[in-house]
N, C-alpha and C positions, 0 to 999 in steps of 0.2 A: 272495270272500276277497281281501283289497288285498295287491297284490303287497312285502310287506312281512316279514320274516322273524319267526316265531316258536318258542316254546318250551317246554318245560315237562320236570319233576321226572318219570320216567314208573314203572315197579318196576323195571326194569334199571340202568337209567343215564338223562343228560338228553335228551331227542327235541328235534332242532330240523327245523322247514322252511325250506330257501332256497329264493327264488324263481330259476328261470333269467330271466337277463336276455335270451333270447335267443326266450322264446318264451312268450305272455304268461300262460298258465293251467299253467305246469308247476313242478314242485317237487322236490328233492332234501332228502330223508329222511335225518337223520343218528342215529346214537345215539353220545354221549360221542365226536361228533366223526369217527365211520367211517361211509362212506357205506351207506344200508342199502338204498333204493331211490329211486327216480324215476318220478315221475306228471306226465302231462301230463293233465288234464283234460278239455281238447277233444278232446283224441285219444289213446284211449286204447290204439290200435295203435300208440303210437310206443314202443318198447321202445330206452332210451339205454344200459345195461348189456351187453356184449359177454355175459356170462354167462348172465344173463336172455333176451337173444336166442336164445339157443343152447337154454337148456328150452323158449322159443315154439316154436321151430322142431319140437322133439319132441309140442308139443301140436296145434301146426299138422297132422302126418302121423300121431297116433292116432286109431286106427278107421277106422272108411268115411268119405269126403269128404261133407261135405250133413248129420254127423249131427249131434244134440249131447249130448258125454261128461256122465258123470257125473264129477268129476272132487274129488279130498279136497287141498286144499292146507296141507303141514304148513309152516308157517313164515307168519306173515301180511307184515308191514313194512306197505308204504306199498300194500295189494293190488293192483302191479303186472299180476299175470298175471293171478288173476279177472277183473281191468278188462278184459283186453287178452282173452281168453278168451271173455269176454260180447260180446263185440263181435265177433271174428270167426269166433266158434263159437255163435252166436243159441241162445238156447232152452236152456244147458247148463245142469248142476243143481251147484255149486259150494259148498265146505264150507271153510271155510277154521279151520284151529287153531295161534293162538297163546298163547305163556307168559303173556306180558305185559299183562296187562286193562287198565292205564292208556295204554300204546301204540296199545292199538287205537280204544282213545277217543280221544285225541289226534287220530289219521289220520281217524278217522271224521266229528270233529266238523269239520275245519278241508279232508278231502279226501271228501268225501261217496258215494256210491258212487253208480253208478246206478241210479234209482228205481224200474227196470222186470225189474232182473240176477235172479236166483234165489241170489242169493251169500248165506249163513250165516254168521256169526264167531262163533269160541267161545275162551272162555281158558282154554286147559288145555296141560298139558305133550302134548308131539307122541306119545310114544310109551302114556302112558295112553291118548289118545285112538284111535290107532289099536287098541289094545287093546279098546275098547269098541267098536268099528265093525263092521256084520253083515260076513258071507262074501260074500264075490263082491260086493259093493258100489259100486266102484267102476270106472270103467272107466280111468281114470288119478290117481296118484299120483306130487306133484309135495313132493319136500323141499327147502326152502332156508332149513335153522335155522340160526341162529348164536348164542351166550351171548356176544356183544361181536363177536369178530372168529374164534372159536372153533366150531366145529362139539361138539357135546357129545357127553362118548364115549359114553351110551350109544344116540344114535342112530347109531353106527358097526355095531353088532354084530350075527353072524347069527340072535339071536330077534328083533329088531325087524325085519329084512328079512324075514325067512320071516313075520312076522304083515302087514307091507306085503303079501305075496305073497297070503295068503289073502282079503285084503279085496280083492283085482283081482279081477278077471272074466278069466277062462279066453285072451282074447288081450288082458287088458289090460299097460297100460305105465308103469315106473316110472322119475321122471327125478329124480336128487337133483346140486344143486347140491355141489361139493368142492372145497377148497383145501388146496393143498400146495405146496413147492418144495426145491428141492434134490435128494438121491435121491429124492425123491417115496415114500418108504417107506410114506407113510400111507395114497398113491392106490393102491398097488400092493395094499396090503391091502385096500381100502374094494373094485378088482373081483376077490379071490377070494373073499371074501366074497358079494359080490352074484353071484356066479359061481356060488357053491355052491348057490344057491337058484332062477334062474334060467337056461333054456337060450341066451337070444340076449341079448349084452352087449357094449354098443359106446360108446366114452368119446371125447368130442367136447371136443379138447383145441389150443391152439396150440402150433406144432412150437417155439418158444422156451419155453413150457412143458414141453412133453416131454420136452425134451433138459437140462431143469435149468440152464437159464441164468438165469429168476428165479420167482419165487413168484406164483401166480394161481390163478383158476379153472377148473375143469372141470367138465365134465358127465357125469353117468353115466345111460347108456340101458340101461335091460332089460324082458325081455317074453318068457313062456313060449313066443312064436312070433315067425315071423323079423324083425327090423327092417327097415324102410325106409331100411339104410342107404346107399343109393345116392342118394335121395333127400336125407339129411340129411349128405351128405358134398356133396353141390351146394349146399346152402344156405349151410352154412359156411364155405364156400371161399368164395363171395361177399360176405360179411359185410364189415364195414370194417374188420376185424381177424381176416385168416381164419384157421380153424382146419383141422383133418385130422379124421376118423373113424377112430379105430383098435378091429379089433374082428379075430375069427376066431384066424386061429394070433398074428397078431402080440400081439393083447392076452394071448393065453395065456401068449407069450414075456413079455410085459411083468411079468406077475403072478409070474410061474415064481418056486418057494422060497418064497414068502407063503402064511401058513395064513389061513384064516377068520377072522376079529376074534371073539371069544367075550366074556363078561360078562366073565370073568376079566381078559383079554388087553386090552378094552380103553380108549381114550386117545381124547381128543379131538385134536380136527385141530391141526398146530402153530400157535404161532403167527405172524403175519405179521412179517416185518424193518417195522425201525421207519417210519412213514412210507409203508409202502406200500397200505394201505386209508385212511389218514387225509386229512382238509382242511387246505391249508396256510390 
């Protein structure tokens, strides 16, 4: 593909790819102009998203070392992690489900996948899909939906986590990408929620984040057995934008007062101040 920027009309909004000028097979994924993800081609361990890093990192430390997950990725983009997944997790069995059937074509035809991956794409809404998916399934469950810039509320609520939960396998791990800011009202509910269903849950967040100075991403780790979080509290703090691991009493304190997100109750993620996911 000539490093050259393209386009197109996709079912959500317009999908464009930029080339990075900086690196010669890699690409940033936009839809109506918000960045959705970044693939470098040749290398497809090179993760440019602070957020995205931060679910590798959780896919990095699922399971035994050596093995390869089974792993359902709800949200496709530009298949960032699959890429990154097939590569340094050989041999994975990887399912990927997106909304958008013309997006996936776009990314497919113009960022091709590799030829050898076990990767699946399907177009379907995130939560029917996991709805149809057997028991114990998979061994990680990776979310990073958005309707624009938006997380949709009914992937917030605790029947889609509790059906997340039953499609895991027994010590598997669920990492869903989350944005909020300000009192962070809506992270606050997304882990008592994933709390309710869930015994170990640990949210890998930056301490300018946490403290409501501006609006960004987070990561929410959970898994009916303990996390690695000692291990993923060293990665992140190394990262070029580190983060903290808050998890135990303090995430308890964090959540404290917030019920579970119900069908009823819920809202999707707010959204971002102007300019702050956007391309100038």
């Amino acid at each position: 593909m000539d490093s050259v920027p393209v386009s197109c009309e996709v079912d959500f909004g317009r999908a464009a790819l930029l080339p990075d000028v900086d690196r010669a097979r890699a690409w940033l994924l936009t839809l109506d102009g918000s960045p959705q993800s970044y693939v470098d081609l040749d290398d497809p361990e090179h993760v440019e998203f602070e957020y995205a890093r931060r679910l590798a990192h959780v896919i990095d430390l699922a399971g035994r070392p050596g093995t390869a997950p089974d792993v359902l990725h709800l949200g496709g983009g530009g298949l960032t992690l699959p890429r990154y997944t097939a590569a340094t997790r050989p041999g994975s069995r990887q399912h990927v489900v997106d909304v958008d059937a013309a997006l996936i074509a776009f990314v497919r035809t113009y960022l091709p996948l590799p030829p050898n991956a076990a990767i699946t794409v399907e177009a379907a809404d995130a939560r029917a899909a996991v709805a149809e998916r057997p028991d114990a399934s998979a061994d990680i469950v990776v979310a990073d939906v958005f309707g624009g810039a938006r997380i949709p509320a009914h992937l917030t609520a605790l029947p889609f986590v509790a059906d997340v939960a039953r499609v895991l396998r027994g010590d598997g791990v669920y990492a869903a990408n989350l944005a909020d800011g300000g009192t962070l009202d809506f992270l606050r509910g997304q882990v008592a929620t994933v709390s309710r269903v869930f015994d170990h849950v640990c949210l890998l967040i930056e301490a300018t984040h946490l403290d409501g100075t501006r609006f960004g991403n987070a990561v929410l780790a959970a898994s009916r057995v303990p996390l690695p979080v000692d291990a993923l509290a060293a990665r992140i703090a190394a990262d070029p934008y580190p983060a903290v691991a808050v998890h135990g009493a303090e995430l308890s304190a964090f959540a404290a007062g917030h019920e579970p997100v119900t069908d009823a109750s819920a809202t999707g993620s707010p959204a971002p101040p102007g300019g702050v996911f956007g391309i100038g």
